[in-house]
N, C-alpha and C positions, 0 to 999 in steps of 0.2 A: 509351089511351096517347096522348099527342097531343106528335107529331112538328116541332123548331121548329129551321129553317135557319137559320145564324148566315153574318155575313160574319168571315171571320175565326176562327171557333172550331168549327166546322164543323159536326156534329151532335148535338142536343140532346134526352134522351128523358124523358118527364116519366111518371111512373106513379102515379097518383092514390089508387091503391091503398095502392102503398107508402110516398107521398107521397115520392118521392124522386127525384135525377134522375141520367140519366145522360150522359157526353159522351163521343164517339167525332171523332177527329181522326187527322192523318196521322200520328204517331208512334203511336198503338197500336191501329190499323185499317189495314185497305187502301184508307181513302180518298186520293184521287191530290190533291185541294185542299180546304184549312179553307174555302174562300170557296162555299158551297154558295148557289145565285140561284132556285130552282124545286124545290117538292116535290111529283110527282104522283103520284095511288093507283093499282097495276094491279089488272085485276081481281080476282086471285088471292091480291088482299092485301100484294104487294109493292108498294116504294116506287122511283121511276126518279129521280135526286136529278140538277141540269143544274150543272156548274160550272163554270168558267172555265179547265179542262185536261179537259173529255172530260165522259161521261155514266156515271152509279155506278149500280148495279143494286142494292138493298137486301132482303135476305130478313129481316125481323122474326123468323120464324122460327127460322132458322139462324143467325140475329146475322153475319152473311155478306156482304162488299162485293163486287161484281163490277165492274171496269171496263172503258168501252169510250171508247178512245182513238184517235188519229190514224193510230197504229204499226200496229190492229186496221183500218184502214180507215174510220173514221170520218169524215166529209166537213168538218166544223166542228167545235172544240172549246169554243170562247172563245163560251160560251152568257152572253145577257143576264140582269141581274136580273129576276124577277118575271115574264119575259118564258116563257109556257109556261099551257098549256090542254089539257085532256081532253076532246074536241072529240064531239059527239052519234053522229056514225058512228066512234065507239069509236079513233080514233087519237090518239096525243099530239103536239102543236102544240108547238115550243120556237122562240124568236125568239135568233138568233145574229150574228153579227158579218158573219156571211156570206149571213145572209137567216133566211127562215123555214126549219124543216124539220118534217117528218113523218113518222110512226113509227108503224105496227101498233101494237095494243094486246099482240098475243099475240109479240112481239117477241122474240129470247133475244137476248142478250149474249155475244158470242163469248168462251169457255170458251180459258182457255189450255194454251196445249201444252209436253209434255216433252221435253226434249232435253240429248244429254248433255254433259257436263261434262269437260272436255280442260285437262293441267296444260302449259305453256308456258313460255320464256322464263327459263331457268335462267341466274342470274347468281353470280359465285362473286367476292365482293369487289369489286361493282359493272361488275364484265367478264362477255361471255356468254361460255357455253361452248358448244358440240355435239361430240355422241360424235366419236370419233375424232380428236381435237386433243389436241397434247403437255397430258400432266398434266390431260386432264380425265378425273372420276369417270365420266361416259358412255360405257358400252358399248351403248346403245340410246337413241329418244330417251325423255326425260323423261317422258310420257305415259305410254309402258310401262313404267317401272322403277319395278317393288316395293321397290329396297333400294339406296339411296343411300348410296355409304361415302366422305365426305372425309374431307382429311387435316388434322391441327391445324392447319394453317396457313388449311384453307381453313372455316373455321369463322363467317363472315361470306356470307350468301348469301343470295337471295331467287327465287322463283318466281311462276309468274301461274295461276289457275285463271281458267277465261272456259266459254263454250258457243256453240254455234252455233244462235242462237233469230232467225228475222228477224219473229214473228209480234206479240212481246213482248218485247222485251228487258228492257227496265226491271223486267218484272215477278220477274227474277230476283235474287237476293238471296247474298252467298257470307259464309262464319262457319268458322273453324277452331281449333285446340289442337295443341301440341305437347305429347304427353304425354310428360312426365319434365323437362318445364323449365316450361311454362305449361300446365296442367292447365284452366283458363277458356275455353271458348268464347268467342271474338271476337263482339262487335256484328257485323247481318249488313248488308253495306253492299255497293253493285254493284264497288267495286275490287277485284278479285280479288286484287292483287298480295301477295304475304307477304315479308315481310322481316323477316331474324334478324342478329340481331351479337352476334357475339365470343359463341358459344356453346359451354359446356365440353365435351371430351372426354368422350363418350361413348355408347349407346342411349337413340333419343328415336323414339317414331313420331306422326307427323305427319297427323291427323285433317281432311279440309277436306269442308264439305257446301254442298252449293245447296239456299237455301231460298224459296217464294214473295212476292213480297212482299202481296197480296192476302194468302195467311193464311201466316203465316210461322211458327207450327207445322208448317205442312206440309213435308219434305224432299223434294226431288223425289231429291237423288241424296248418296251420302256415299264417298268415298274414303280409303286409306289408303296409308301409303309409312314405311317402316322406315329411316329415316336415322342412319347411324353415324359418329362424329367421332373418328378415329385419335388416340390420348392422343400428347405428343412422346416424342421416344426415351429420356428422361428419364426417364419414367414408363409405360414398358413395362413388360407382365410382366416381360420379362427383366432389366428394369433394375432394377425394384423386387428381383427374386429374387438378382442380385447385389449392391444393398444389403445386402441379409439377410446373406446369405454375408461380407461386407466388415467388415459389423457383428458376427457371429460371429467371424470372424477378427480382428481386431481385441481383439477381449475377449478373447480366446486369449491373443494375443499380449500384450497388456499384461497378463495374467493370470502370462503365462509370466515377463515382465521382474518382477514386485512378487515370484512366487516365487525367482527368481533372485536380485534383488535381495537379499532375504531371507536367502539361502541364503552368498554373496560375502558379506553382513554380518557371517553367523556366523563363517564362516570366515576372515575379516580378524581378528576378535575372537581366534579361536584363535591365528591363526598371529602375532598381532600380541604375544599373551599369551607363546608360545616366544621370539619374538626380544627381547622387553623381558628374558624372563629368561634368554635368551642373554649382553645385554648388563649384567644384573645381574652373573653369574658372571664376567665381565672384572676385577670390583671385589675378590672373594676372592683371585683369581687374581693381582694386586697383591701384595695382602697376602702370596699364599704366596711368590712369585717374586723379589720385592724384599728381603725377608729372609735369604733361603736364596743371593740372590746378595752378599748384604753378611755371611755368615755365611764364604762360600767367597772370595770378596777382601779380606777382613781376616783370614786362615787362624787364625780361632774355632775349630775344628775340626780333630782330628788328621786324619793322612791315609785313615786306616780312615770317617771323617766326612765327609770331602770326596768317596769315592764315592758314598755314600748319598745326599750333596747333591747331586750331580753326577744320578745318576740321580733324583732330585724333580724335580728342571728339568727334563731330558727330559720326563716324564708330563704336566709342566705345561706344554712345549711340544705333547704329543698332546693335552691337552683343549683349550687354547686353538683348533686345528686343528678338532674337533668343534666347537665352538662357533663358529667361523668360517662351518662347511658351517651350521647352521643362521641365520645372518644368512645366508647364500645363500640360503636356503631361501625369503626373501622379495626378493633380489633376481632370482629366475628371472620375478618378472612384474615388477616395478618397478623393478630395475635399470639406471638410467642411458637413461631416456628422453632426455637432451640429452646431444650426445654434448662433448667438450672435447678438442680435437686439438693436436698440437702436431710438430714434424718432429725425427726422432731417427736415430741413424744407425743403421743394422738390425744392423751385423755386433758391433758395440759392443754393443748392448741384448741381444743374443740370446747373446753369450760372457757376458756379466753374470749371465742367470739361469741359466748353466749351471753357471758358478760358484757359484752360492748351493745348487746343488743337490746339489754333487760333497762336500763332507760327507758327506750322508744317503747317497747312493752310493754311498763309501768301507765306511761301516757296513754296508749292506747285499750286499758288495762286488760292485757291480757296476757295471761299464765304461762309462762316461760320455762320447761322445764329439759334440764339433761340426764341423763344417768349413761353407764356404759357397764361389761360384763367383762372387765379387766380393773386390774389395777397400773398398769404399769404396761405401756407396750410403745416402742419406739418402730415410725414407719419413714418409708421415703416418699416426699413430693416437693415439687415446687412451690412454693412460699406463695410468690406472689398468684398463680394460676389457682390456688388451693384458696385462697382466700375469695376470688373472685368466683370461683364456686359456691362455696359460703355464704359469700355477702348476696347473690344470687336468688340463691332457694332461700333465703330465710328473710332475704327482700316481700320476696313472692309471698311467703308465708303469712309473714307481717300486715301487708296490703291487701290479701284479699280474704283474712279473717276476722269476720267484726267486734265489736267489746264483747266483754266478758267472757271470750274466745279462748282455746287450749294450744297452744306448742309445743309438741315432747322432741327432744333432741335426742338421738341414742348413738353411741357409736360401739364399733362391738368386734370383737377377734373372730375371723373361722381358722379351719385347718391349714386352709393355705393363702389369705390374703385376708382382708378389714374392710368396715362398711359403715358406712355414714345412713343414718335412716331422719326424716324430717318429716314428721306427721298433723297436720293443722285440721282445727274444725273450720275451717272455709268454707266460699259458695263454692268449689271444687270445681270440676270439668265436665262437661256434658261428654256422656260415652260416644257421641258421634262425630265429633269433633276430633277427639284423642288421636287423629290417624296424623293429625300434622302438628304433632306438639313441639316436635324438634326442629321443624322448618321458622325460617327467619321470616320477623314479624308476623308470626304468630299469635294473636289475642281469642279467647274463649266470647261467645258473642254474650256471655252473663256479665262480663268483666267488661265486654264496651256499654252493653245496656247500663251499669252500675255507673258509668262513666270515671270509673276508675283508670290513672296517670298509667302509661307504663310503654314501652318502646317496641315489646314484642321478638326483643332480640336477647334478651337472658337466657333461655333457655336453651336456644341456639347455641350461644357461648358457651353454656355450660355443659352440652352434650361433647361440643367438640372439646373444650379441656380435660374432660374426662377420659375420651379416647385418647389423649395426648399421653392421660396417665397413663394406659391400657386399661382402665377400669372400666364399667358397664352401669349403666344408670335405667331403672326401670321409675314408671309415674301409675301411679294406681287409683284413683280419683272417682267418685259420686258426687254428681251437682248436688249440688245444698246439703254434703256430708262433709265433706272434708276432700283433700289429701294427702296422700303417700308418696313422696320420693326416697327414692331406696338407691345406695351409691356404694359398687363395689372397687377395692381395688387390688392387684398381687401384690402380695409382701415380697420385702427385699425391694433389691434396686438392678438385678439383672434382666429386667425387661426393658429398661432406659438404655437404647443400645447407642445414641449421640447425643445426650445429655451430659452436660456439664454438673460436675460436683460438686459442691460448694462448702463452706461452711456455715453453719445453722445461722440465720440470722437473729437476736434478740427478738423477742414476743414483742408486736407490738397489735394496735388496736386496727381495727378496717375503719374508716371510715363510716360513721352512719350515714341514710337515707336524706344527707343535709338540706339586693336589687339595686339602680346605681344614682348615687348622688352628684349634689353640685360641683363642679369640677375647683380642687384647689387649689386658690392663689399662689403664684410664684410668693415664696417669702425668704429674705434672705435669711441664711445659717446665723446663729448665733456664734460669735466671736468666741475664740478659743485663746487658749496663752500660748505660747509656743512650742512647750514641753508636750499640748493635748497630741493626742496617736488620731493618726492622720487614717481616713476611711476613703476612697475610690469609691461612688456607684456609678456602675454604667447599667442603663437602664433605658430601654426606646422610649416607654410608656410618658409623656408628661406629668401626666398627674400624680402615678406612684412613685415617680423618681423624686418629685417635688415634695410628695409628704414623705418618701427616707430622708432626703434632706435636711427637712425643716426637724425632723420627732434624731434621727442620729446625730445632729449638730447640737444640741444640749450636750454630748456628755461625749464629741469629738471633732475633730477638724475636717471636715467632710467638702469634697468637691465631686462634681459629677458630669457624667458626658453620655453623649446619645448612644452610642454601641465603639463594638472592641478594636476598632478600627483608630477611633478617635485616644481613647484608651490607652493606646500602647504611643503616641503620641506625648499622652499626658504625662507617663509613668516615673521618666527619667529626671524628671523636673519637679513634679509634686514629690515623691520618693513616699508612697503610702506605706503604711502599714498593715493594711487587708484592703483586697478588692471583694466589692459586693455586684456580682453581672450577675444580669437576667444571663437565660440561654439563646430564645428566639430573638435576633436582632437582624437587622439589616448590615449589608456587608459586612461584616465579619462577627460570627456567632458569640455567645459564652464557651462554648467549649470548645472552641477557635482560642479565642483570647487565652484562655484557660493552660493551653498548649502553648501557645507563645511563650505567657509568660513562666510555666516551671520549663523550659527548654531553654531558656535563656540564662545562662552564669549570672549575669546583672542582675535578673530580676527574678530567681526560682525561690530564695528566701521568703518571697509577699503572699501570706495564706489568702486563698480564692476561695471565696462561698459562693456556691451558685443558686439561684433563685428557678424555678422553671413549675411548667404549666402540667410537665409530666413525672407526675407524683408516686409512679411504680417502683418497683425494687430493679428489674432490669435497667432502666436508664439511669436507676440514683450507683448502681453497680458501674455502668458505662461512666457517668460522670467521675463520679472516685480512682475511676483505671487512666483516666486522663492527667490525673495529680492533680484534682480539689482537694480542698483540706476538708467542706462540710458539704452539703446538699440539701435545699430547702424546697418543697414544692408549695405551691400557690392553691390559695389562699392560706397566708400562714400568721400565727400569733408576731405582733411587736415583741410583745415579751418575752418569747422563746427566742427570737430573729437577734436582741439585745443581746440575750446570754450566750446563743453562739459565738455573738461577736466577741466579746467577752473573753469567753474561753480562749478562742483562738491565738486573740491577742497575747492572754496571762501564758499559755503554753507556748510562744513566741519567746517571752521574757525568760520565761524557764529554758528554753532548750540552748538562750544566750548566756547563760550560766553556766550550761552542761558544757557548752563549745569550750567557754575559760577556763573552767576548772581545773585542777590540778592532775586527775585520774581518768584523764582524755585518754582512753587505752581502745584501739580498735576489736579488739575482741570481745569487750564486753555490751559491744551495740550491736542489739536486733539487726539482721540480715535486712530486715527492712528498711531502714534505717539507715544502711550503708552503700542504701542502691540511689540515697537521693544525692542530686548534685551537687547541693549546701554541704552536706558531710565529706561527698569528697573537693571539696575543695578546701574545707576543714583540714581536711586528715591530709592534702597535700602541702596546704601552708606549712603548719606542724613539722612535715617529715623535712621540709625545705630548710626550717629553721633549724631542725634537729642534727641537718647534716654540715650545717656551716655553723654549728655553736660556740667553735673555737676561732672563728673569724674575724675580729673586732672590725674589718673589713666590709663585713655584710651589712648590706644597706635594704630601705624599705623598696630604693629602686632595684635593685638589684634582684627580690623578691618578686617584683610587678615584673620584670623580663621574663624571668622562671615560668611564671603563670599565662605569658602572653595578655597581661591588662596593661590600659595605662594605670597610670598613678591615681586618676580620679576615680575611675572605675573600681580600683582595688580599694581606695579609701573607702568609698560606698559600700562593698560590700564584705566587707571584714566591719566595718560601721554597723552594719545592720544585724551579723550575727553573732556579735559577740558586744556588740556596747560598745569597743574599745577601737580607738585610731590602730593603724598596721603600727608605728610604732611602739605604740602602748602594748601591743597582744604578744611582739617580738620580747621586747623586756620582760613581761607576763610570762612567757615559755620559758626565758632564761632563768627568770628565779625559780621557775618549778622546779627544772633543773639544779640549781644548784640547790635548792632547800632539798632534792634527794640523796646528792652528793655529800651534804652536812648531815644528815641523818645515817649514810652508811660510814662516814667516820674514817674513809681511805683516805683522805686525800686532805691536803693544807686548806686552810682560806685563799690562799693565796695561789696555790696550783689550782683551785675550784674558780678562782676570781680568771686566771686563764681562760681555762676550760668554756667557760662560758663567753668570751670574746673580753673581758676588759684588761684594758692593758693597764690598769690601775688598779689597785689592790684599796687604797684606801678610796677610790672612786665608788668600787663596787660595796665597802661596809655602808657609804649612804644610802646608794640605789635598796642597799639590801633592809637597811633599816626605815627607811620608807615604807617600804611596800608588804613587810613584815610586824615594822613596829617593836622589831629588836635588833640586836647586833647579828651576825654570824659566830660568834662564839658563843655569844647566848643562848640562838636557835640550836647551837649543835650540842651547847650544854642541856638545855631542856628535852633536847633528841635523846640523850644520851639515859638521862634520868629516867623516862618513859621505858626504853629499851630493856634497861635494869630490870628495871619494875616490872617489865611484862616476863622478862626472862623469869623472875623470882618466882612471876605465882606458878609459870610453866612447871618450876621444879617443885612447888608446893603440892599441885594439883596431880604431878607424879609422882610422890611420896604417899600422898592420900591414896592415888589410886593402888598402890602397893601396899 
């Protein structure tokens, strides 16, 4: 083998055998320098190789470097090139920086020693720590601790592993793994120091060994340490376990709202299906009611007839009663969410329904009586929810006290709010029953034994109205004594914190504790003259549309249609002069229609009455905010249903007077008044005319431009609200006009006959005595005589007062 020292590339082995060569250098040998200057044979076969950092011991053998260095006590290190001899008395000769030296042949190379390996220097996010310091993981030092548990936060940390070797240092060598994040032995390099960042939550153990650097195979020593990184509280077992739980509950619970929801669906559906045919039966109930009473006020019927009628209306007063408790039936949850207040006097309101009560009283004879311990006391509530309390308990009262039975009515002032009291000798309550009085469908089991009517949900309603009010309602009751309801509530009206204000509506009656015939034959309308006032009913119902027809075409020109869809089809061509619609219709409602038509310029002049099944003050309030002119609920009188129409009509005819009149002055109409679109379209004709009165020019078309109608349209409806064609109304302004002009006395007939557009002076004396019934010097002589006259008593009347 022949052995060839490189500067620089260290050692070189050639085998002639293998013809191959090999090279050994400081990265994969324990040689200490590539620069090898001297190679001498020992006896025993080894090679002593001189470098320029110390002296290499080589075993061919064992493929094996030993060094001997300065650390080891070497006296010179920095050995010259070439400079070295195997000297006759067996010593080796090496020439150095420092002289010559000399060396036995049989020489050893000091053999390095073990020593152990010490972990040091624990830093935790570049701070040291030692046991016993706030917040540090040391309960001992670091050397001794098997099991390192930081916290998430402290998950950045580094440590030192060293030894205490004075003989060799360098010759040691340190290489580590974290197992469970860096599974790789580290390159083995004398910095001991380890350093981790931002290492996850969790068990990782921590492997660190000392290896030789001479042969670095060889471990002189290997340690271990179990370090744990506290997960954050986020991701704790416990946190995670109540995840779980959050997340089961959760699904629960939405699980529970979709079956709920579900369930409240169906059930809307039903109870939605009873009250639509709740308020179907209002429609029959027409039919029977309004007949049977225009049978018995036109005495159609002997008197043997008239009881038989007499007692139909009753029954038909008990089922409309029945059909009322079930439209309750859906206002015990939905009833009157916003409340509508208005101030009324108590002693007034509360003698009112005791009035409407002492009838049924009478009949059932029993003693009806009120008193109060004020004279005069004005309170706040809702009309219609106040009533429905009322009619309620004194339902109750009525029905389960037998004849010859006592009712005291009292109502009475405290210091700080008013109370309704209702005391009956009834079969009362059984005291063990009383725990569910205010739960829905409720019944006492003496009132089902008695088989007494009743729905079970009155008191329900009337518990919750009364919390509506803020008031408080107590029941005080002995079976087969009587009861006591007792009802309070706070004065004033600063407890109604989203309550609507209202103004007081007119006193009227509650309804008392009120079956269906042959259905009637289509019969045609009795013919009208031309001049009869033309009536619209739309109406789904067949049969009540057909008797409005038949009983309103005696004394109008009546045409009708199925709902408001067909309606507004009809309108433009019939040209009514009231619409009579139901509300509940098919494709397009009553108070659909209702809106069409006051929204419309063409057709907002036509009064709408509306008919409906829902007989309360909020919706008859909702109806009228839509622009009806009246509101009828069902079952309702012919004769009243007549006079509305009536009315509406005759204040139509009047308000077409008011339109022509002479003292069309916007100021002096209610603001109400000036917000409808009949008046402004009044008040823009007017100002239209008013500003081209000197135009003899201005035509009726030329006014339909202005306005954006055609000519038909305009003619229609200047027709409708005033009587008078567009031309007639324009002439009609012009003479107002100019009979003011003759009365203030400025100006000529002849400058006034300008002024006004005619270019004829003797054209406009006709027009003028036409439409006056005198000349223009007449009217302004007669102007002039009045003016005197009125002047005269002015100064008469301020003499007297002097």
């Amino acid at each position: 083998v022949l052995y060839i020292g490189t500067s620089g590339s260290g050692l070189v082995l050639y085998n002639p055998e293998e013809e191959a060569f090999a090279q050994y250098y400081t990265d994969n040998c324990a040689l200490i320098s590539n620069n090898i200057y001297t190679i001498l044979p020992k006896p025993d076969g080894d090679l002593l190789l001189s470098t320029e950092n110390g002296i290499v011991h080589f075993s061919p053998r064992r493929m094996s470097f030993n060094n001997w260095t300065r650390e080891q006590g070497l006296m010179s290190v920095c050995f010259n090139p070439g400079a070295g001899i195997l000297h006759s008395s067996g010593r080796f000769v090496l020439g150095s920086n420092d002289g010559v030296i000399g060396f036995p042949s049989d020489m050893h190379i000091p053999v390095p020693t073990f020593s152990p390996m010490l972990l040091s220097d624990l830093n935790i996010s570049y701070q040291p720590v030692y046991p016993g310091d706030e917040g540090s993981p040391l309960e001992t030092d670091i050397n001794d601790t098997k099991v390192l548990k930081l916290k998430y936060e402290q998950n950045t940390f580094s440590l030192r592993a060293s030894s205490i070797n004075y003989d060799y240092p360098s010759n040691i060598l340190y290489s580590w793994r974290l197992e469970g994040f860096y599974d790789e032995w580290t390159t083995p390099s004398s910095n001991g120091l380890m350093r981790f960042t931002n290492i996850p939550s969790g068990k990782y153990m921590l492997h660190v060994r000392s290896v030789s650097n001479e042969e670095k195979y060889k471990s002189y020593e290997q340690r271990s340490m179990l370090i744990i990184i506290s997960p954050p509280l986020w991701a704790t077992p416990w946190a995670i376990a109540g995840y779980i739980m959050l997340a089961v509950l959760v699904c629960v619970i939405l699980f529970r709202i979709i079956t709920l929801r579900k369930q409240k669906r169906i059930s809307e559906e039903k109870t939605r299906f009873f009250i639509n045919t709740a308020h179907d039966i209002r429609t029959p109930l027409t039919l029977i009611k309004a007949p049977l009473e225009e049978l018995r006020n036109k005495d159609m019927v002997n008197e043997e007839g008239k009881g038989h009628v007499s007692m139909a209306l009753r029954n038909v007063d008990v089922l409309l009663r029945l059909i009322t408790n079930l439209i309750n039936f859906e206002r015990i949850n939905t009833y009157s969410s916003h409340m509508y207040i208005a101030e009324y006097e108590l002693g007034t309101y509360v003698s009112g329904i005791c009035d409407t009560f002492h009838a049924y009283a009478n009949i059932k004879h029993i003693r009806l009586t009120y008193e109060s311990n004020f004279q005069y006391l004005n309170v706040w509530f809702d009309r219609d929810k106040m009533d429905s309390i009322m009619k309620n308990i004194l339902s109750n009262a009525m029905k389960y006290t037998p004849e010859n039975g006592n009712i005291y009515v009292s109502a009475s002032e405290y210091e700080d709010g008013w109370g309704i009291e209702v005391k009956d000798t009834g079969i009362g309550i059984p005291r063990n029953e009383q725990k569910g009085l205010f739960h829905t469908y409720f019944r006492g089991s003496n009132a089902v034994n008695l088989r007494v009517s009743g729905s079970g949900i009155g008191l329900a309603l009337v518990h919750r109205l009364v919390r509506l009010h803020g008031g408080k309602i107590t029941i005080e009751s002995t079976a087969e004594q009587g009861t006591l309801v007792r009802i309070i509530f706070p004065k004033g009206n600063k407890h109604f914190r989203k309550a609507s204000i209202i103004s007081a509506t007119p006193e009227r009656s509650i309804s008392m504790p009120e079956v269906v015939t042959p259905a009637l034959s289509a019969v045609e309308p009795k013919q009208s003259d031309a001049s009869s006032r033309r009536i619209l009913i739309v109406e789904d119902n067949d049969d009540l549309r057909i008797y409005l027809v038949n009983t309103l075409g005696e004394d109008y020109l009546v045409q009708s249609c199925h709902n408001g869809k067909e309606a507004l089809e009809i309108l433009p061509e019939f040209k009514p002069d009231l619409v009579l619609s139901d509300i509940m219709m098919p494709e397009m409602s009553g108070d659909e229609l209702c809106a069409a038509i006051k929204g419309n310029i063409e057709t907002s002049h036509i009064p709408v009455l509306l008919l409906t099944a829902l007989g309360d003050e909020k919706n008859m309030l909702e109806g009228l905010k839509i622009g009806a002119d009246d509101y009828m609920a069902k079952p309702f009188s012919i004769s009243i249903l007549k006079a509305s129409i009536n009315r509406l009509i005759t204040n139509r005819i009047l308000l077409h007077k008011k339109y022509g009149s002479s003292d069309f002055e916007t100021e002096k109409w209610p603001k109400g008044c000036r917000d409808t679109l009949d008046w402004k379209f009044i008040a823009s004709v007017r100002e239209n005319v008013e500003k081209n009165m000197a135009d003899p020019d201005f035509t009726v078309d030329m006014l339909c431009s202005l306005h954006h109608m055609s000519r038909s349209s305009f003619y229609n409806k200047v027709k409708a609200l005033t009587d008078c064609s567009p031309a007639d109304y324009v002439r009609l302004i012009r003479m107002q006009y100019a009979a003011r002009m003759l009365k203030e006395g400025e100006h000529s007939i002849t400058e006034i006959a300008d002024m006004t557009g005619f270019c004829d002076a003797k054209y406009f004396r006709e027009v003028f005595r036409k439409h006056f019934g005198v000349s223009p010097s007449e009217y302004r002589g007669k102007g002039t005589v009045e003016k005197e006259n009125s002047d005269l008593k002015q100064d008469n009347d301020g003499s007297m007062s002097k």
